[in-house]
N, C-alpha and C positions, 0 to 999 in steps of 0.2 A: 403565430409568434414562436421565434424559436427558443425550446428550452433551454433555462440556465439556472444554477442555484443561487437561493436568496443569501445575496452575503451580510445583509445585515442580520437576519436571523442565524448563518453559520459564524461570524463573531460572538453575536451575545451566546447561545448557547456554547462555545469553547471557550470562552473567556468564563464564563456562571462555572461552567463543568471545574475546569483548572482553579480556582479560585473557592471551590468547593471542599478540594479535596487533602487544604492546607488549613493544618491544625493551628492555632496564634503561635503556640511556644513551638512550632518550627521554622516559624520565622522571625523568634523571637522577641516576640511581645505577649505580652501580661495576658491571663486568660481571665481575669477575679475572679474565679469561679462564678458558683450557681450556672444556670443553663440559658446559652446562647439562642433568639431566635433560628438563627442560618447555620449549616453546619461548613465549617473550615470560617476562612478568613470574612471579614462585613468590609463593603466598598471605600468603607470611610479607611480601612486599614492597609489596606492596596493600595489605595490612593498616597494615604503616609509614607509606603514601603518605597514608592514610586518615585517619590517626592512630586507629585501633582497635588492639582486641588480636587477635594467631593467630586466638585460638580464635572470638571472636566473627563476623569475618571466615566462615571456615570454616563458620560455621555458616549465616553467610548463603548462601555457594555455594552449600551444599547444600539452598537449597531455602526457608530459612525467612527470608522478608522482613516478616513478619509482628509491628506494634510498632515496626518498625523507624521512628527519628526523620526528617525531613524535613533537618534538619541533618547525619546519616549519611548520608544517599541523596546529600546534594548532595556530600559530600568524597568517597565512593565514585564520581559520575560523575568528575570531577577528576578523581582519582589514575588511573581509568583511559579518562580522555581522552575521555569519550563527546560524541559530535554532539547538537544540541536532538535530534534525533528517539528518541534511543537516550537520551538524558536522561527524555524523556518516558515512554520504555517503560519502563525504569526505574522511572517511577513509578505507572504506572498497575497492573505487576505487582505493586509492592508494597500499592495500595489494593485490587486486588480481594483478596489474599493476605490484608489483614484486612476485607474487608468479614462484617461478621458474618453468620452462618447460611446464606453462599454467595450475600448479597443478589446480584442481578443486572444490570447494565449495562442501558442499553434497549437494545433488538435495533434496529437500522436499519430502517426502514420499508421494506416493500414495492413501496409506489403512493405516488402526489403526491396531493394536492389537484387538484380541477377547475381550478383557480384559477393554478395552479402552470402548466397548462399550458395557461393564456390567457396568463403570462408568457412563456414559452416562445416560443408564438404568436407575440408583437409584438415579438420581437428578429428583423427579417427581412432585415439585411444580414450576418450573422454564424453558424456554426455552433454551435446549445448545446440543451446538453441537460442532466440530473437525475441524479446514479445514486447509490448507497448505498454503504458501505463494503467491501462485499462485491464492487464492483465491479457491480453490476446494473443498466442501464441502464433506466431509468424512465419516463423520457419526454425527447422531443424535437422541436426546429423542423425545419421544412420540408429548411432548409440542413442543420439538423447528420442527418437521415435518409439524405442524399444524403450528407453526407460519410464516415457509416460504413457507408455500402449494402456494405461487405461483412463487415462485421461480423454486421449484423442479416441477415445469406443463411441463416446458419444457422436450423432454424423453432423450435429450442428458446427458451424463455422462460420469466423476463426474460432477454433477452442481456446477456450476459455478459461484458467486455472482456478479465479475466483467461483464460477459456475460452476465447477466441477467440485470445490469445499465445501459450496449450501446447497444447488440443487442435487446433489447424491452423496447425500451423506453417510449411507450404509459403505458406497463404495470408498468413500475419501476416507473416513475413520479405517476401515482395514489398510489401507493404501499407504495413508500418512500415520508414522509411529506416535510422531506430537501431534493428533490432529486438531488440540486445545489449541494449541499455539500456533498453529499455522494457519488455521482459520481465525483467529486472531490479528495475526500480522496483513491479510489479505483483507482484512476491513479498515486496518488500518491504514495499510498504505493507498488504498482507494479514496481514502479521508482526506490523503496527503493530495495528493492528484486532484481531490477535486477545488483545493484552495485554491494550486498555481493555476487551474483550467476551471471556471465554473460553468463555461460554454459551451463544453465540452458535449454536443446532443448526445454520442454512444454514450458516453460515461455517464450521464444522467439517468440514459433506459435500462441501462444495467444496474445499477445503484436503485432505480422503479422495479425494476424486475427481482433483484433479490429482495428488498425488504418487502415484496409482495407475496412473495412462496418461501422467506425463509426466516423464523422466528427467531432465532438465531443469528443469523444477521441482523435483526433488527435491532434487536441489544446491544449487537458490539459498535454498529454504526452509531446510535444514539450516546455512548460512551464519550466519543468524540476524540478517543486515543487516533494518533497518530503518530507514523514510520516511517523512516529511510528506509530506501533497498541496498543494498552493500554487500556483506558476507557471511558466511556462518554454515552451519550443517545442515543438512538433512537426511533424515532417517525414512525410509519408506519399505514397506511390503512387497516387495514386488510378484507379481504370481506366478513367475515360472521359475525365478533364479532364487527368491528368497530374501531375506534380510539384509539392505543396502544402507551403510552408515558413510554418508560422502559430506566430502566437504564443497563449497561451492562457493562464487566471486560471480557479484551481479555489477559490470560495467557498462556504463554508458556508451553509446556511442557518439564520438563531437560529430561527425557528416551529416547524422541522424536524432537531431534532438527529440528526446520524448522515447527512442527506442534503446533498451538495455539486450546487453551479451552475458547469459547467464552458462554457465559450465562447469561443470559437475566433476570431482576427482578425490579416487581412496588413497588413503597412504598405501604406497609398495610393500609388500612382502604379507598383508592381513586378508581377512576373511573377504574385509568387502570389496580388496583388489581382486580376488578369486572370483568371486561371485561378478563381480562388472566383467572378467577375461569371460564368464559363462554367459553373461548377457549379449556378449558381442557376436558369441557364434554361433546364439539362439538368432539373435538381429540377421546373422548373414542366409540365414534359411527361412526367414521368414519373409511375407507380403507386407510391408508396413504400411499404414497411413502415409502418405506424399501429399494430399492436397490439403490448403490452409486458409486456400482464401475465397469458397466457395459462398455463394450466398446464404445467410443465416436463414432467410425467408425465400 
């Protein structure tokens, strides 16, 4: 039987979780004091917030999003306050929930295009590279080899970015400046991934594989937080060059659904423009990792 995750138990758990963690008077209703059995909001007041009934409410918790209108889902984010990202998951557990006969998401690709990584290629003041939802890193330039030369130390493949936050954690805390938050964001946007794809058998083994060796994942995943991938910095260690503060733009690609272009760049004239011109001509003398898609096993 091929693996998949249980979407009715990943509903009620993020729908309890979110619904947990909303106080009445943040959403505006009376607290009477004394002490609540539940902590954050009770279904009967969701349900109110929703404008549904108990019962119907109730039954989405437990499980059944299935039918459910696009006009419920949006007064159900609302009344419990959900972020785009948990809006989205939201909705995408509810489309697999009725895709008929278990229809299936496409699975994120493997491998690029030849082509993909003549793009790659000609971006050569810049670190970027390709990876898939799963986190699997696919291919990359010159720079971005050199930039995660320790990532890619491990010889398992594809490498793996998530793998590389929980299973080496000595190495990823030096490596990564925010390593709180970044190993934060990588369980959560695997969260997110596994709503639109719950088919998905890699994403399953990986998501098996870390909360089996990493305690730490097991937390964050049980959390039930969920991400967009988009933009923002990153700060990392680097071992030869030193302390790199870049900014970076994680895009999609429309040819290739499921796989994003991530690419790394310092402001001109700073420290961490310096230190990337020293990475580059440490990259051009060095042997780097090239292969991406050997077999894990």
């Amino acid at each position: 039987m091929p693996a998949t995750l249980d979407l009715r138990t990943e509903i009620r758990e993020f729908l309890r979780s979110r619904r947990a963690r909303i106080a009445p008077e943040m959403a505006g209703l009376p607290a009477y004091g004394g002490r609540r059995r539940v902590k954050g909001l009770r279904r009967e007041e969701v349900a109110l917030l929703a404008g549904v009934s108990v019962e119907y409410y109730v039954r989405i918790e437990r499980g059944s999003l299935a039918g459910t209108s696009e006009g419920v889902l949006d007064a159900l984010a609302t009344a419990l306050q959900l972020t785009e990202a948990e809006r989205d998951h939201l909705l995408h557990l509810a489309r697999r929930s009725g895709a008929p006969g278990g229809r299936r998401y496409r699975t994120p690709p493997a491998t690029v295009r030849p082509v993909l990584q003549e793009v790659l290629d000609a971006i050569t003041g810049a670190p970027a590279w390709i990876r898939n939802a799963r986190h699997d890193v696919l291919a990359m330039n010159q720079l971005g080899r050199a930039l995660y030369s320790p990532v890619l130390a491990d010889p398992r493949r594809p490498a793996n970015t998530a793998r590389f936050v929980y299973l080496n954690p000595r190495e990823a805390e030096t490596f990564f400046v925010d390593y709180d938050q970044v190993a934060r964001n990588a369980a959560a946007m695997l969260r997110m991934e596994a709503g639109r794809n719950p088919h998905d058998e890699e994403l399953i083994a990986l998501v098996g594989e870390l909360s089996t060796r990493s305690e730490l994942f097991r937390q964050q995943w049980a959390s039930q937080d969920v991400r967009l991938h988009g933009y923002g910095s990153k700060r990392v260690n680097h071992p030869v060059v030193g302390r790199l503060d870049l900014n970076f733009e994680s895009m999609d690609l429309p040819t290739e659904p499921g796989l994003q272009l991530n690419v790394y760049t310092a402001p001109a004239g700073g420290a961490a423009a310096d230190n990337l011109a020293l990475l580059a001509s440490w990259a051009a003398q060095e042997t780097l990792a090239t292969e991406f898609h050997a077999p894990s096993r």
